[in-house]
Each structure stands twice: as C-alpha cells, then as structure tokens.
N, C-alpha and C positions, 0 to 999 in steps of 0.2 A: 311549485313543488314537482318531481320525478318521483314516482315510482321506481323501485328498482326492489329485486327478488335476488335471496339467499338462499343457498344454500348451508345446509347443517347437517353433521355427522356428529352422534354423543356415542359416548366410547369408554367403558368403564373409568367414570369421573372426568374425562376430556370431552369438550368441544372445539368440532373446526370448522370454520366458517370456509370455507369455498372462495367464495368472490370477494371476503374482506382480510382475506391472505392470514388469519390468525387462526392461532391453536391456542386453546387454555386449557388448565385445569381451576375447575371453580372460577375465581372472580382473576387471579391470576394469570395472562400472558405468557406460554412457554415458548422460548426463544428456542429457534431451527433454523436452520437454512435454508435457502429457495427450494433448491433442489430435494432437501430430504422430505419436505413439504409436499415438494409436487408427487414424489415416493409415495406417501403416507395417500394423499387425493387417488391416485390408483389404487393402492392397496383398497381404500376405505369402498370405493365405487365401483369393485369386484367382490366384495365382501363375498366371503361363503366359497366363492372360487379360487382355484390355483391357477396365478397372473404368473405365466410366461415370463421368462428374462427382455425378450423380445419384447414385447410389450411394454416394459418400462424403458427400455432404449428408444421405444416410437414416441413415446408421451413424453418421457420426461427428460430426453437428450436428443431431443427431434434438429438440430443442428449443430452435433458435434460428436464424433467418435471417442467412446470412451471402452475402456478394459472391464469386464465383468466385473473385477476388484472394485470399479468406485459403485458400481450397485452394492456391491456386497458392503461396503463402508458404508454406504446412504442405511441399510437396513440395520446396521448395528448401533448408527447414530440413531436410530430411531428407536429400538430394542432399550439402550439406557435410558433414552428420555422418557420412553412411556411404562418404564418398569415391566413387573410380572401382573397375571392376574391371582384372583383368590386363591388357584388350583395351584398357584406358583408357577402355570406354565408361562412361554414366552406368550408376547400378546402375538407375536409375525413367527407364522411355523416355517421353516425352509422343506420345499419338499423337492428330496435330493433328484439332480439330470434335468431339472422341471423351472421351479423357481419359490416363490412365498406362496402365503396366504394366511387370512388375517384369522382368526381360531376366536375371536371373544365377539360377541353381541351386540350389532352396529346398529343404529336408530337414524333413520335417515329425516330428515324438515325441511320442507321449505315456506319461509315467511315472505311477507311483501312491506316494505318500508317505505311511508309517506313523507320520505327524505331524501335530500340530494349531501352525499357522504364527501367530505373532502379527506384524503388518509393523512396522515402526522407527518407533516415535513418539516417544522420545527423543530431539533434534538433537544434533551436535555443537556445535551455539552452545553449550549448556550443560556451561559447564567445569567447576565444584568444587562440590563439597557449601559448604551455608552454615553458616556461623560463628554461632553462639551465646556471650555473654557466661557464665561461670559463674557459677553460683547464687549464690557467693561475694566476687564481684567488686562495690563500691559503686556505687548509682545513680549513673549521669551527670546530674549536678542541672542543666546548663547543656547545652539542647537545641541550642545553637549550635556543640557540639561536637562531632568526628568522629573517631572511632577510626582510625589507619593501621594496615597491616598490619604494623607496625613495636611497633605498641602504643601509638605515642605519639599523643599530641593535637592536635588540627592546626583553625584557622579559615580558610577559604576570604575572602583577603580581600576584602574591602568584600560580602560578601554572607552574609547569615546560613541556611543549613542546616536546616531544622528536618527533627529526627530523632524519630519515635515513644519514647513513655516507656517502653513497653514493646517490647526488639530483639524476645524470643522469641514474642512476639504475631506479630510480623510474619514470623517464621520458621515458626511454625505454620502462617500460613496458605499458604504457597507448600506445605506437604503436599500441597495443593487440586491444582495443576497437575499432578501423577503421577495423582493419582486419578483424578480423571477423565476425564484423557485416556485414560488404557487403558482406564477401564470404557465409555467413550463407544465407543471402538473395537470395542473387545471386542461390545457389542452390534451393533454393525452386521453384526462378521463371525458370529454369530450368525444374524441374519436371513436372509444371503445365499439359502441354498436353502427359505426360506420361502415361505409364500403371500401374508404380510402387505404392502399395498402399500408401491412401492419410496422409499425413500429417497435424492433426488437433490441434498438441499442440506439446510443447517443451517446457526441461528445459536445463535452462544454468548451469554446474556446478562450483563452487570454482575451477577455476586453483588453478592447482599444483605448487607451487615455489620447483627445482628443489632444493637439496642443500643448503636450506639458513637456520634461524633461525623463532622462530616461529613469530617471528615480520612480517615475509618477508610474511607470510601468511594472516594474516590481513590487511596488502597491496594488496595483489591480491583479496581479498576478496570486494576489493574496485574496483577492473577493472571488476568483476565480474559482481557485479553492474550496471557499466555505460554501458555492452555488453547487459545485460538483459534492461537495459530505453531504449537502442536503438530500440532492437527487437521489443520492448511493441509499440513502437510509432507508427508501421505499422498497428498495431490494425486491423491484418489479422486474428490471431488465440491468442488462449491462451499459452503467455508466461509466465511461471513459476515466483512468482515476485521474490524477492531478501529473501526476510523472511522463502520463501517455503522450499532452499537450503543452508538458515543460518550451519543448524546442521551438514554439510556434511564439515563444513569450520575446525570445532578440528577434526571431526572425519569421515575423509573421505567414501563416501560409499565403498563397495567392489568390484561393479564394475556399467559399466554404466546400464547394464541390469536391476540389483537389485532396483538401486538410481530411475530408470525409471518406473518401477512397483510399487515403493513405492507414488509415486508422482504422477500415473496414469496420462502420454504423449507416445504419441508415437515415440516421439524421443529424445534424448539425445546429447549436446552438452559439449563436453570436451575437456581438452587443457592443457598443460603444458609450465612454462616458465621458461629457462636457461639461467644465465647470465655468460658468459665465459669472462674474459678480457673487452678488449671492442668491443664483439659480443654478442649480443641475441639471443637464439633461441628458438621460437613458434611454439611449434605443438597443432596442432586444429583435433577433428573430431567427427564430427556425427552418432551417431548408431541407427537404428531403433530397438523398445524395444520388438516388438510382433518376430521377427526371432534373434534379437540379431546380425545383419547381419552390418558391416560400412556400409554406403551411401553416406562419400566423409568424406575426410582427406589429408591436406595441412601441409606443414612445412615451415616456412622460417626460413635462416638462415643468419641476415646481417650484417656489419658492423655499430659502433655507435659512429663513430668519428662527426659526426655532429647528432642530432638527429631529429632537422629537415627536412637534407634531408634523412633520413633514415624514415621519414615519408612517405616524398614523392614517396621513392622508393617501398614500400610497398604498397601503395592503389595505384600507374600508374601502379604495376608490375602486382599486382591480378585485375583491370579493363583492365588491354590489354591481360591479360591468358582468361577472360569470353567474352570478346568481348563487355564488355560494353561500350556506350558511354555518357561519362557523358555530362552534359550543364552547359556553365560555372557557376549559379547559384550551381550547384548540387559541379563541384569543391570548389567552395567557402566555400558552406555547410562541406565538407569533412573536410576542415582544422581547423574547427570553431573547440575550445575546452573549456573546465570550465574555466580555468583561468590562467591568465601568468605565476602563481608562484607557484610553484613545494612543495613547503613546505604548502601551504594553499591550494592545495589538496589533499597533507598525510596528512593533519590536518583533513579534511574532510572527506576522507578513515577512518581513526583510528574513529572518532563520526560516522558515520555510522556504522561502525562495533558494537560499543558499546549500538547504539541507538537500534537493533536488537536485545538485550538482555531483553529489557525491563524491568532490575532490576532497584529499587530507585537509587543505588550509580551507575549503569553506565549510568544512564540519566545524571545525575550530572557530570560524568565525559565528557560525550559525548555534552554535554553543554557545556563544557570549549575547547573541541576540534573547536567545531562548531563556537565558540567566536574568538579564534585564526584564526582559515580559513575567518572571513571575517574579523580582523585585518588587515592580511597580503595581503589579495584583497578586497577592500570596494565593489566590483563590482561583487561578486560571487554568482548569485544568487539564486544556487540550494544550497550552505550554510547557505543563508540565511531564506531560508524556511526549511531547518530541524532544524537551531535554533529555529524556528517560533513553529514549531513542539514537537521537546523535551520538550523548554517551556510549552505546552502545556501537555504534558504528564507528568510531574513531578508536576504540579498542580493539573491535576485529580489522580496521583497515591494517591498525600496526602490531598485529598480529599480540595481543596484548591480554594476558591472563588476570592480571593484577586485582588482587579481591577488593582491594580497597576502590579502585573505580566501579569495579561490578556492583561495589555497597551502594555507591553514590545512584547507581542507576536501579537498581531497586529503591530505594528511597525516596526518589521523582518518580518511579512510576507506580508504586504505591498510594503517593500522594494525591497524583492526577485522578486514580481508582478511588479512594477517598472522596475526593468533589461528583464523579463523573465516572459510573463502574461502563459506559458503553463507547469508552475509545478505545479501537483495535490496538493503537500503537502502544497502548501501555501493557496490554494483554502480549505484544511481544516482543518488548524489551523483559519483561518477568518470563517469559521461556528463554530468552537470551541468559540470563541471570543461573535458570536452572541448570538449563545443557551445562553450562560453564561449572555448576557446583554437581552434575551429573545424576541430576535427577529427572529420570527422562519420564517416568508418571508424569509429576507435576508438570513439565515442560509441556507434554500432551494436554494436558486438560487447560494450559492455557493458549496453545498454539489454536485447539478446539474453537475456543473462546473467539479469541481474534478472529475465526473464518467465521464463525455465526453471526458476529458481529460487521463482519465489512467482508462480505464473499464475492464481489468484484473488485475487490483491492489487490494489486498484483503482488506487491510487496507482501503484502499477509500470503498468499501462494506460494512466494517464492520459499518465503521464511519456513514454512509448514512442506513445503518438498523437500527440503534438503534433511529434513527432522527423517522425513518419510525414510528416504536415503539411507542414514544413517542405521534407521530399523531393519533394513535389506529389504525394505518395501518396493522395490525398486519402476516395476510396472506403475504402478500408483503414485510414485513420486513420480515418475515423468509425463507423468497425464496432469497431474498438478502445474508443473514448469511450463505445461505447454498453454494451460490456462491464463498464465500469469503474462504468456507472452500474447497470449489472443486478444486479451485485456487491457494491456497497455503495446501493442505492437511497435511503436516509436521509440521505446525506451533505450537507452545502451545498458540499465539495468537488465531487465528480463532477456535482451537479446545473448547479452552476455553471459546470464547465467545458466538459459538453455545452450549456450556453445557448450559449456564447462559440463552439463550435464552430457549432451552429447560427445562428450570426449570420455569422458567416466563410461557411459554406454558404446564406446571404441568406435561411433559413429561419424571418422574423421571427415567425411565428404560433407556432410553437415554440418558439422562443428563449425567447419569454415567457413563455409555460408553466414553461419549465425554470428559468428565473431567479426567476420569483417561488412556484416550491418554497424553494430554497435561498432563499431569503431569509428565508423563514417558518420553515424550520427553522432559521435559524441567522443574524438580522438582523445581526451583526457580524462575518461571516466579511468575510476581506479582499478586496476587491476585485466581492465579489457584486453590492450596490446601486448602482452604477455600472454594470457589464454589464446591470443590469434596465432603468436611465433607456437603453441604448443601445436594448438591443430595443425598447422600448416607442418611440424614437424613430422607429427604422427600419420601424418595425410600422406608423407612421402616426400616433401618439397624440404629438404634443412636449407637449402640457399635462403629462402623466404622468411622461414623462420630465423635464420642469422639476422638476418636484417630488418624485423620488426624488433629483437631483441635489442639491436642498435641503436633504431629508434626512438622505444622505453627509455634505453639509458639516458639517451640525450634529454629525455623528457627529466629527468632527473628527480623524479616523488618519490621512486624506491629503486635505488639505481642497486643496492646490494641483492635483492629479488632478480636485476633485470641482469645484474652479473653475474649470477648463479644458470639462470636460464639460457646465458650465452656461455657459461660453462660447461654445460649439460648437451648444449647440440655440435660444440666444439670436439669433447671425447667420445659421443658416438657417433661421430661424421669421421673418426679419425685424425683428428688433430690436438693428438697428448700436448703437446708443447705448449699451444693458447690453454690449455686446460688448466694443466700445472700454473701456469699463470695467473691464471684468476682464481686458485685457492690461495695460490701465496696472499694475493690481497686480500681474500676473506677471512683467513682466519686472523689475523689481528680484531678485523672489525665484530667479530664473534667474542673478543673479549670485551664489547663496549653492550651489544646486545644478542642475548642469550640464544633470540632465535634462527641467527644465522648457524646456528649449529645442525640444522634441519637441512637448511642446503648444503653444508659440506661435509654430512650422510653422504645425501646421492652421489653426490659428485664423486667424493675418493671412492665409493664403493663400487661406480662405473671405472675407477682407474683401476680399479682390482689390489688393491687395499683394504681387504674386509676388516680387519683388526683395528684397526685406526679409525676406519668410518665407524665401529660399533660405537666409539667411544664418545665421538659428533653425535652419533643415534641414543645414547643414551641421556645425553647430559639434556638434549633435543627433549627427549620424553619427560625425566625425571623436573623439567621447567614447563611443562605441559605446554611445547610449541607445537607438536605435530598431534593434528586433529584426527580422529578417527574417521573421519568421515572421508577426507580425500585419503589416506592411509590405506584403507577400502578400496577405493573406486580408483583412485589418478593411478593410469598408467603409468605417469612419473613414477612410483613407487611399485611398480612390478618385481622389478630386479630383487629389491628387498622385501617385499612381503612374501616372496616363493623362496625367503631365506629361514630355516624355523629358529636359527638365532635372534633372530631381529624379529621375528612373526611371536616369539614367545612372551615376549617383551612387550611387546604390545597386548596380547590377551589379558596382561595384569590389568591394564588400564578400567 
C-alpha cells in the first residue's frame, strides 16, 4: 500500500480535491476544464486575497502566452458553474486594474489515504465487450457480407463493406487499447514524486502491424485512436490528438525522436503488433524526446484461443506487475468496449481513417463506413456521432445549407448523446446544426460542452474559434487557433485554418508560412491551396497566387471555387479580358448551383459593375451561401462590405 495526502477545499456546497483533479457538488462530479481548474486552485489557495492577473499567467499558463481575455473567460466559466452565494453575490469579485478574489468562506483539509489511486481511463463511450465468431462457425467467403446482431446477413446497399478475413485478428488487437493505456498511465503516476524531468505532453504513435498488408494498417490506425481518447480523458497533459499523427500512419516517422521534435512533446509512445497463429504479440514503449533515452517498455506475448479471457489476462497481469488496485467500479470500467460486433468497429476504424483525410470523396466514403458501423450496432455511439460529424463536414465542404441534411445530422448526433452524453464530436455537430439554424446561445453552450469535454482536441478549438470570430471575439478566437495548432502542429487542418485566420487578421507574411505548411503536408486537403493563392495574393505576390490557383484547378475537387479565385487575382492584376472570361463560364454554372452566385458578386463588382453584382449578392444571401463570418473578416469581401448597399443586406441576416 502508498500513502498519499489530499488536498481539500469546501466551498459553499463544492468540494475540490487538489491532487485528484475533481470538483463536486455533493456526491456529484462538476465538469471544468484543466485550465478553469487550475483558475479555481489559485483562486481557492489565495483565498481572502486579491490574486494578481500575473499570478494566474505564472500558475496557470506557465508555458504559453495568452490575452488577458482567456483569463477573463476562465473566471466567467467558473462564475456560471459555481453560481451565486446566499447574499446573491458572485462567488469571484473582480477587483477592477488588480485582478479576482474569492469573497465566500473557504475550509481548507488535508487527509492521508492507505491507497494507491489509479484515475478512470476506461470512458463510458465504451459499451460492451466485442464479439468473437466461434472457432466453429464457417468462413465468411464473401467479404461483402456483414453479420447483424440478429445473426442474420445483411449488404449495405449499393456499397460493398469490406470486412477482415480474419474478425478475431482484429479483436485481438483492440486488447492493445486497455494495455496500454493503463501501463502508459500507470507510468506516469509512477514518476510523479520523482527527480526524472517532467512530462508535460505526449504523442501516441500509428502502431506498426508487423507483416500484414496495408489494409492491416488502417486498422491499427483505429486502435491508435481509441489509445489516444483514452489518454485525452485524464485531461492531465496534452495528448497528441489523432489528426496530429494521421501522416505518420502511410508514411512512418524515422524514428521516435524525429516524430517527437516535429510534434513538439516531450515523450513519445510507440508499439508494434504481431499476429503469429493464434498468438499476439505487443510491444509498447516510451521514449523521452529532449535525451532520446526509453522510459519504460513492455512486451506481451499471449495466447488467443479465447479472446476474452486473453483480455483479462492482460489488464490482471499488468495491474498485479504495478501494484494497482483497482475498485470493482474501475474493473467494470476496464471491460466496457465500443461495441459487440467486430465488423461495426472495422467499419468505424476504416471511416475514421478516411474521415482524417478531409477530402470530398473520402467523407463520402467514410459516411457509408460510419452508416454500416451503426447498421450492424444500433447502440454505437461514438459511430454515431462521427456520422453526426462527417454529415456535417460534407455540407460545409460544398458549401451546403440544406435543412434536411442538417436534420439528418442532428438526429445522429442526438442519438450518439442518447447512448453516450461525453463525445465531444456530437456536442459539435449540434453547434453545427445551431449556427446553421442561427442560434448562437445554444451553439455556445454546446461548443462549451465540446471543450470541457475534449480540451486538447484541436478540432473542438478550431470549431469554437471560428464561433469566437463570428462574435467579434477576435483576440480570444485567435488564442484559441493557435491552441488548436500547438495541439496538433502536423495537421494541414489547424495549419490551414490558422493561415485563413491570419489572413482575416491581414497577417499576410504569416498566413503564408502557415498555408504553405499545410499544403506540404497534405497537397489535397480541401480548401488549403486556395487559402495559399489568397495569402500569397494579399502578401503582394499575384504571379504565385495565379499559379497555385492553377494548380487547384487542375486538382479538379472544386474547380468552380478555384475559377473564381483565378478570376479575382486576374482583374486586380489588371487583366479584364481573362476576367470577363471566366464569368462568362460561371454564370451558367450558377444556374446548376446556387452558390456560385457568391463568387460572381465579387468578381463583376471588382469589374465595376455594382448593379448586376448586387443581384449575384443578393440571390447569394437570400440562399444563405455567404457566411457571416468570412463576410466580416475575408479581405476578399472588403470592396463590398465598405459598400452600405451590400453591408445593409447583410445586417438583416
């Protein structure tokens, strides 16, 4: 047994534990975020004093420059969650030039506990043990086919399914996600009162499938995943999310050192899995990135005649090697998993894999995976909020208002909130839903949601800046952006969308930096080599931007997008001629889809045409294609928002 000493603060009906990172009221758990937490631990530990601005920037952003703003955010998130007291006043006085200070009646404790504590890395997203076909049961000679939970047979029509030949391959290896999340853990809490330096971030990399084909890759690319949601959930440090280490999944880093430096953590976790007959074997291990030195590395190696108890013999073997003891809640936790059925989570593996790509057709594909995975379990419901999701993203890719997909995507991510109220992604697909039906309250309280729930998720950052944006938050949303992209630095998401934000902030030198990362990492993400021909335009280069626009074109996903943006640097470079040319082409195609009426606004109303563009700007508006939010911010639209014709039109919105 260990010893180990708490800290406690009781606080009109709350307690917060200190060293076991919770806050309650009563017997209830109230959900914060790291940071508003760590807010609240100063506040609480100066009680009776007025704590400096300073002071919470040393404590609680001790490695990252932020705007007074997200302090001031942190104390308002905390102001709603802990109410008023009796007196009705706030519980945090602001006192004005100075900073807080807590005004109600703090009871400080400390206890001593004849326990060694392991914290929850098991989520409630994971429902049921997986299903295994028996030893006895005939090959499925026809990989187009998909077991129900009924038993019966079933094809997804018009799209074919391809399932592994072997299920209990793939059920062996989700053994990997218990493993190592505890022994990963397990190490860290280990370290704690060590001398060894600290561990403030970690990335999980793509296991390696030993010997298999590349299919077997983006399966693991899937337990990859579910190892990194675990880690996220301890919401101790920043873990890497899954997008960060997408690139590393075709084209492995060189080593962990390299992968670790690029991703700026100080540790690195890596793993390889062999499947031999019917043995698995798992090697895992940790390297610190600033010496290159391991820090602990395990191998098992077991039989997989039953794979449940092969379950169990891996998480009793690695909690009786740490000396953990778990409570039976915590073993229960342990066993929880996504779903019964082995083929509806490689269904959900393969659309995650694809959903990380962010191209048009592998949304579209990774939509028809994510369809099949809650097919084959109606009850899946981290399936059902990346359906929630994708939907969502294959509407804004093609620029698409349509209430009736909007419905569709409310209704999946509803449903996922139904099984499973703590997946971020369903928390914002439902702000997607709202912005889109214009309810920006409720879009807040669920974008909130998402960050409380997954606050080193970049994507959730990115999602909740552009919100911020929209509000004229604009300080605050770009502190957010910049988070998203510290978080997942790799990404040609977050690179690309702090270009775009620095372009909206007129910071073309930057912008271009940022744009032509993400591009390099990832020449086919959507929308990126267009945001690169703008900065490079706005930077002062149109030759560069002509010819990333060309590019685009040739890339052919949205060649109407990419002929409008070589319209656009065509007539202010001075060349009407090529200009006039490619409206004649657009406006046909503007009778086929509504929202090329958005770019042949700008365009004629750069030719000096305002009467005719009003008419592109209006039909543009009155189909709800032009967003408020770059409307605002993109330079592209300067000319016309400092028009109060066109500016007036927009206030209705």
């Amino acid at each position: 047994m260990k010893e180990k000493t708490n800290r406690l603060y009781q606080f009109n009906g709350f307690q917060l534990d200190v060293d076991g990172g919770t806050l309650k009221k009563g017997p209830e758990i109230v959900q914060i975020t790291p940071k508003a937490f760590e807010t609240l631990v100063v506040l609480l530990k100066n009680r009776g004093k007025v704590v400096d601005k300073e002071i919470f920037f040393n404590e609680v952003w001790t490695d990252i420059y932020v705007e007074e703003g997200t302090l001031a955010q942190n104390i308002s998130t905390l102001r709603k969650t802990l109410g008023t007291l009796e007196n009705g006043k706030q519980f945090i006085e602001t006192v004005p030039r100075r900073g807080y200070k807590v005004v109600a009646d703090v009871n400080e404790f400390v206890t001593n506990e004849e326990t060694f504590v392991i914290e929850k890395i098991i989520h409630t997203e994971i429902k049921a043990d997986f299903r295994i076909h028996n030893s006895d049961e005939p090959e499925n000679q026809n990989n187009s086919a998909a077991v129900s939970n009924s038993g019966s047979k079933n094809k997804s029509p018009g799209f074919l399914l391809l399932v592994s030949k072997n299920a209990r391959k793939m059920a062996l290896g989700l053994t990997v996600i218990v493993l190592i999340s505890l022994a990963a853990f397990s190490y860290f809490k280990t370290r704690e009162n060590s001398t060894a330096p600290p561990i403030n971030s970690i990335a999980v990399l793509p296991f390696q499938t030993i010997g298999e084909q590349d299919r077997d890759k983006r399966l693991s690319f899937g337990l990859t995943d579910a190892v990194i949601t675990r880690l996220s959930k301890l919401q101790k440090m920043p873990v890497r999310p899954t997008s960060a280490v997408f690139r590393f999944t075709e084209q492995p880093a060189v080593n962990a050192i390299t992968a670790g430096r690029e991703l700026n953590v100080d540790a690195v976790l890596g793993g390889t899995i062999q499947y031999d007959g019917d043995r698995v074997r798992v090697t895992v291990q940790l390297t610190g990135v600033a010496d290159g030195k391991p820090l602990w590395a395990e191998t098992f190696d077991e039989k997989s005649a039953d794979i449940f108890a092969l379950q169990d013999s891996i998480s009793s073997k690695l909690a009786h090697s740490l000396a953990l003891k778990l409570t039976p809640e915590q073993e229960k936790q342990l066993n929880q998993r996504m779903t019964n059925n082995v083929e509806a989570f490689e269904a959900y593996q393969l659309g995650f894999y694809l959903w990380n790509t962010r191209t048009q057709e592998n949304l579209e594909k990774a939509k028809r995976y994510f369809e099949n995975a809650v097919k084959l379990d109606p009850e899946f419901a981290r399936a059902y909020a990346m359906l929630a999701d994708t939907e969502h993203l294959i509407t804004y890719y093609n620029s698409s208002n349509s209430t009736e997909l909007y419905e569709q995507v409310r209704t999946h991510a509803m449903k996922a909130l139904a099984l499973d109220d703590s997946i971020a992604e369903a928390y914002l697909a439902l702000a997607a839903v709202q912005i889109q039906a214009g309810n920006l309250d409720l879009t807040e309280r669920y974008l909130e949601a998402a960050v409380e729930r997954a606050p080193y998720n970049s994507t959730v950052r990115i999602r909740y800046s552009w919100f911020l944006l929209r509000l004229g938050k604009n300080d605050l949303s770009l502190n957010e952006m910049k988070l998203a992209q510290e978080y997942d630095p790799l990404s040609p998401v977050t690179n690309g969308a702090l270009c775009n934000m620095q372009i909206y902030r007129e910071n073309f030198p930057e912008a271009v930096k940022l744009c032509r990362r993400a591009v390099e990492i990832s020449p086919n993400t959507a929308d990126n080599r267009l945001s690169l021909a703008f900065a490079y335009f706005f930077n002062g280069n149109p030759d560069e931007a002509i010819a990333q626009a060309k590019l685009d074109l040739e890339r052919g996903e949205d060649k109407n997008s990419a002929l409008a943006a070589l319209g656009y640097f065509y007539v202010r470079s001075g060349n009407i001629k090529a200009a006039e040319t490619i409206v004649a082409q657009l406006k046909p195609e503007a009778e086929k889809d509504q929202h090329i009426n958005r770019e042949l606004a700008v365009l004629i109303y750069e030719l000096g045409r305002k009467d005719e563009a009003y008419k592109y700007f209006k039909k543009a508006y009155e189909s709800k294609s032009i967003l408020t939010l770059t409307f605002n911010n993109d330079p592209l639209w300067k000319a016309i928002r400092e028009d109060p014709q066109f500016a007036k039109l927009m206030e209705e919105s």
